[in-house]
C-alpha positions in Angstrom: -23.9 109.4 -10.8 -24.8 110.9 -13.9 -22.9 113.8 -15.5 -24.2 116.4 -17.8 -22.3 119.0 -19.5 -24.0 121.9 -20.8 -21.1 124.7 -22.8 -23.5 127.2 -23.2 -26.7 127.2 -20.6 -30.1 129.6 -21.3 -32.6 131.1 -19.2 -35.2 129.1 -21.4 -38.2 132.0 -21.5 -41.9 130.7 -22.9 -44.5 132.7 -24.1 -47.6 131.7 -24.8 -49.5 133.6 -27.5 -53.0 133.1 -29.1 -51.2 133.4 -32.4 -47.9 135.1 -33.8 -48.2 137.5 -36.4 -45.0 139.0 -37.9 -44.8 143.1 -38.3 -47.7 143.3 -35.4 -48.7 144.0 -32.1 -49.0 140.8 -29.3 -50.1 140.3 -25.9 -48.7 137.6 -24.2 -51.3 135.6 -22.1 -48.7 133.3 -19.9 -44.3 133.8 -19.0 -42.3 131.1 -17.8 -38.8 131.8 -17.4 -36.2 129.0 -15.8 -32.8 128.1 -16.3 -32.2 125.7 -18.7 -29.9 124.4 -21.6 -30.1 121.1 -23.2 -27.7 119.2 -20.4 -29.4 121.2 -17.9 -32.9 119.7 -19.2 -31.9 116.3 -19.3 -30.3 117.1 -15.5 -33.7 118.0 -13.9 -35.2 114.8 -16.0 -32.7 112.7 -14.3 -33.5 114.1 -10.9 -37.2 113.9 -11.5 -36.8 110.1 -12.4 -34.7 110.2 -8.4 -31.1 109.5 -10.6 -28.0 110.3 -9.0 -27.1 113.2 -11.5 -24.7 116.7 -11.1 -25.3 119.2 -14.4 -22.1 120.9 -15.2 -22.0 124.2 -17.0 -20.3 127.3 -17.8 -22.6 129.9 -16.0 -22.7 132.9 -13.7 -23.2 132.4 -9.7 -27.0 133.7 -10.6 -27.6 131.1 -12.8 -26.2 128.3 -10.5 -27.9 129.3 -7.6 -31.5 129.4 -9.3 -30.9 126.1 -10.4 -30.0 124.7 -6.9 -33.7 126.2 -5.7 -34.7 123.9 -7.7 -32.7 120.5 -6.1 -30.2 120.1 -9.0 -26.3 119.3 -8.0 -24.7 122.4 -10.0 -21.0 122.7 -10.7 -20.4 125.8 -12.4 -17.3 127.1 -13.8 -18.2 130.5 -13.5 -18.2 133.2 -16.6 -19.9 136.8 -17.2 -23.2 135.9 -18.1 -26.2 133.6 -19.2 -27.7 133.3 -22.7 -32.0 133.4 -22.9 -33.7 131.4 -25.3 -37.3 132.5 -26.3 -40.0 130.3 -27.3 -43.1 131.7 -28.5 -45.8 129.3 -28.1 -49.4 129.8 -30.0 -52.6 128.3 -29.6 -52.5 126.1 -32.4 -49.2 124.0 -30.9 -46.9 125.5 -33.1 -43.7 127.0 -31.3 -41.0 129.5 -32.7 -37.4 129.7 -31.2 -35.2 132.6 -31.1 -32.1 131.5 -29.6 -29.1 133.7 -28.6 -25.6 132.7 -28.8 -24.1 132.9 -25.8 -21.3 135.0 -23.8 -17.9 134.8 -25.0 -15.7 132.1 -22.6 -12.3 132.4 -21.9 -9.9 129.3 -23.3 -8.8 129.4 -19.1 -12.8 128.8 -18.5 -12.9 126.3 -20.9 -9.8 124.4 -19.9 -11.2 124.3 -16.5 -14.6 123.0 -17.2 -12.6 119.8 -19.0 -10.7 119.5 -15.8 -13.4 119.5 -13.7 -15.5 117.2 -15.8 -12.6 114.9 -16.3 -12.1 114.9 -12.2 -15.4 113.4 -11.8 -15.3 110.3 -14.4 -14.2 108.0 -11.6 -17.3 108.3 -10.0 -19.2 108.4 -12.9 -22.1 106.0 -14.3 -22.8 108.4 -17.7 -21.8 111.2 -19.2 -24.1 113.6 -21.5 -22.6 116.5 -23.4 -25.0 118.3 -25.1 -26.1 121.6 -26.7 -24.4 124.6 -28.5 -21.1 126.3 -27.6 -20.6 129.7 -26.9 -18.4 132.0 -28.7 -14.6 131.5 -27.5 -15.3 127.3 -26.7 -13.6 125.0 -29.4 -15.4 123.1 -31.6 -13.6 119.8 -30.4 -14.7 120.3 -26.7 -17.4 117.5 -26.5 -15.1 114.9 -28.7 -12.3 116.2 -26.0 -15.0 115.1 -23.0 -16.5 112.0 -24.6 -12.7 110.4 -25.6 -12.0 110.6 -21.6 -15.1 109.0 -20.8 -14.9 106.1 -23.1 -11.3 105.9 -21.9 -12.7 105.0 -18.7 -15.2 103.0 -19.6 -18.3 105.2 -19.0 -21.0 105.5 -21.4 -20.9 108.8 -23.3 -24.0 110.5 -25.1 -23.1 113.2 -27.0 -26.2 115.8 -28.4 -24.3 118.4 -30.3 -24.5 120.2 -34.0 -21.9 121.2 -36.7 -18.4 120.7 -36.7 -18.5 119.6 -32.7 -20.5 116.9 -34.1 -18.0 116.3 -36.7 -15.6 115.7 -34.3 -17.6 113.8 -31.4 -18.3 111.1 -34.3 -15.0 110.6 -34.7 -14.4 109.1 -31.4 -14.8 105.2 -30.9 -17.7 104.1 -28.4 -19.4 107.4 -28.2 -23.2 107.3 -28.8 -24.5 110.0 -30.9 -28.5 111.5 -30.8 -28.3 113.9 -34.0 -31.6 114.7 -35.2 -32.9 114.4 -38.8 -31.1 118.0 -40.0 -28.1 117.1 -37.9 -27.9 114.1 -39.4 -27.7 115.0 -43.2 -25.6 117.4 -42.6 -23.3 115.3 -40.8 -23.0 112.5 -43.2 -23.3 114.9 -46.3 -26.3 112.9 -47.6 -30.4 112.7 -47.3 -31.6 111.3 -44.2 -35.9 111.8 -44.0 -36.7 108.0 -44.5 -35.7 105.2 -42.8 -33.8 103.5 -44.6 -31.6 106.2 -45.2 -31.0 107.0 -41.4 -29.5 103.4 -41.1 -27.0 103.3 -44.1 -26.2 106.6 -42.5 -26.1 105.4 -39.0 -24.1 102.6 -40.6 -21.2 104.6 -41.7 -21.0 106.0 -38.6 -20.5 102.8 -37.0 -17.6 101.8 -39.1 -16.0 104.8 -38.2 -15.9 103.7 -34.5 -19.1 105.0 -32.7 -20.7 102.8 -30.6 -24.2 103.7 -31.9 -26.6 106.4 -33.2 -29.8 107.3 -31.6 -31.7 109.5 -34.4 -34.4 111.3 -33.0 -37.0 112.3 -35.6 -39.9 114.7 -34.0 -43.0 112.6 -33.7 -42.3 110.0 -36.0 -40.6 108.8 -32.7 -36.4 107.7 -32.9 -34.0 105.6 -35.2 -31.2 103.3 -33.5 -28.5 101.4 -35.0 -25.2 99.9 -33.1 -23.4 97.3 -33.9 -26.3 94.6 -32.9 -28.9 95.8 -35.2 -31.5 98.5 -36.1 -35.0 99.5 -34.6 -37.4 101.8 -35.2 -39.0 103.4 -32.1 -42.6 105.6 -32.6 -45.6 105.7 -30.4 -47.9 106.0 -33.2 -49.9 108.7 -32.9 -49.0 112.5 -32.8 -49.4 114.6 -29.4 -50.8 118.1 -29.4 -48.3 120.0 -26.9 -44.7 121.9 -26.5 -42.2 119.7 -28.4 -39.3 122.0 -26.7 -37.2 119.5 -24.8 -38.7 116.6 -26.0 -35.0 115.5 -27.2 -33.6 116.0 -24.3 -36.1 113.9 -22.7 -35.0 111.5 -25.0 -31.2 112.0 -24.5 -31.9 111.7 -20.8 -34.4 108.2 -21.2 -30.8 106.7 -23.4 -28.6 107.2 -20.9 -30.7 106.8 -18.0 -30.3 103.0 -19.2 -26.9 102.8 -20.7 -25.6 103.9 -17.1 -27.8 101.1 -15.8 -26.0 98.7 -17.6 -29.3 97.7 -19.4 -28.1 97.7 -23.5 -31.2 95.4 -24.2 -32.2 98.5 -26.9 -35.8 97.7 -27.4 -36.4 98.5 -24.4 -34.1 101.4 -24.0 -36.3 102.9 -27.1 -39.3 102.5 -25.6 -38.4 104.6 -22.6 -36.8 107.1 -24.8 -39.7 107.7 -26.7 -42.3 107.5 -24.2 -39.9 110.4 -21.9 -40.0 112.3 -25.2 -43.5 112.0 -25.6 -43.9 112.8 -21.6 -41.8 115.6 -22.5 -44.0 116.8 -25.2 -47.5 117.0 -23.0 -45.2 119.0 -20.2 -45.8 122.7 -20.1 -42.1 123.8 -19.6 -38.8 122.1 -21.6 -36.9 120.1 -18.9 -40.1 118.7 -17.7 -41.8 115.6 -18.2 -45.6 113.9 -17.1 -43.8 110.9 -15.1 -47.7 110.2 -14.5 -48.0 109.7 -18.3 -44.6 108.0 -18.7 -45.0 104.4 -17.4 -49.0 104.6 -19.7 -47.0 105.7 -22.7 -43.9 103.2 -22.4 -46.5 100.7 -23.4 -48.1 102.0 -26.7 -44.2 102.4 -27.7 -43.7 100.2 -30.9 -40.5 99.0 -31.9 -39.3 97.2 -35.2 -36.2 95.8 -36.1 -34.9 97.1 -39.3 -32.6 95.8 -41.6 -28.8 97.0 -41.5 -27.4 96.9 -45.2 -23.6 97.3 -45.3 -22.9 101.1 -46.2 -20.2 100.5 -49.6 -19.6 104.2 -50.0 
């Protein structure tokens, strides 16, 4: 079984508009409203693929019980309310988020969420944590939740931002999946080529994490542990909704790790092929599986080289 943790869950809302014009007037031509949140996302992705998974989140009974319509295994620790996040969607491919930040949780809420989580980790083949927190949840919740699972000896993803990314990377044997932005800002220094995501990456690993998965839009993902580097891209760009494409790729990562399969070539190619499945999906939390298995093999990966980082 696969856990995912999502602090701070949406009712992910899509509109799709011919073009967005700010100051004016639009009519939206399509709604799609579900509930969603990045570990939610890379919950239903799980399912989809027919993993054992339960998505774990702070949310209201509402929220829960949509999501079970659907088939996902909720466990909710239940607060006031449910965050939206809006994605306007134009013609062209390009998308804009607006993204609210959540209702306040109780430290009691919180506390029980860990608990609950933490209950589960004998069973447990992964664990994902993933997404923002909402106001009143402490930045060193998914370091808190990853520290248990490596205790236990289940492999931990963590997708987070900020100062809970700070914290996550300071935990030995968690995998990290920052993205390009998330990255710089984590490691204080420029991350847009290559190269510079492994010396990174590098640093990283002699602080104690167990690898870094750097997802970089459609110039595919970056990888580095402790056996090498790799470079991951399917080579050509895709024309479609790139919201939730990372979480397909959180959710194609430890899909494997909790398989036991660490071969990472071939973890990246199923990474980037969900992501790109992802991608060519109308909705965030859905992916082409059709598409997947054709994509998997136009997936190239390189090894890199993995210069000791001196500073």
């Amino acid at each position: 079984m696969i856990i995912t943790v999502t602090p701070n869950p949406a009712y992910d809302v899509t509109y799709e508009l011919a073009e967005l014009v700010v100051g004016d007037v639009h009519r939206v031509s399509e709604v799609r409203q579900r509930v969603g949140g990045k570990g939610l996302n890379v919950a239903r992705i799980l399912a989809a693929l027919g993993e054992s998974t339960v998505a774990m989140a702070l949310a209201d009974k509402a929220f829960a019980a949509e999501a079970r319509t659907e088939g996902l295994d909720v466990d909710e620790v239940e607060v006031a309310g449910v965050r939206r996040t809006l994605v306007l969607h134009t013609a062209d491919g390009t998308t804009t988020s607006l993204l609210e930040p959540g209702h306040p949780v109780s430290t009691a809420a919180s506390e029980q969420l860990q608990h609950r989580v933490t209950a589960r980790l004998a069973g447990a083949t992964g664990l994902v944590v993933s997404g923002s927190l909402p106001p009143g949840v402490t930045a060193d919740l998914p370091a808190q939740l990853a520290s248990r699972a490596v205790a236990v000896r289940v492999p931990v993803v963590v997708d987070v931002d900020d100062e809970a990314l700070r914290l996550a990377a300071k935990v030995p044997g968690v995998v990290l999946m920052p993205n390009r932005d998330e990255l710089t800002r984590l490691v204080g220094s420029d991350c847009d080529e290559p190269a510079d995501v492994v010396v990174a990456a590098q640093r990283l690993l002699d602080g104690g994490v167990a690898g870094v998965v750097a997802t970089r839009g459609p110039d595919g993902l970056i990888a580095v542990t402790s056996e090498g580097a790799w470079v991951a891209a399917l080579g050509a760009e895709l024309s479609g909704n790139p919201t939730g494409a990372g979480d397909a790729a959180v959710a194609g990562v430890i899909r494997c790790l909790a398989a036991g399969d660490v071969g990472w070539p071939g973890l990246l190619r199923d990474a980037v092929a969900m992501s790109a499945a992802a991608v060519l999906a109308p909705a965030a939390g859905d992916v082409d599986l059709a598409l997947f298995g054709t994509l998997k093999g136009r997936v190239s990966v390189t090894t890199m080289p993995t210069p000791r980082c001196t500073g």
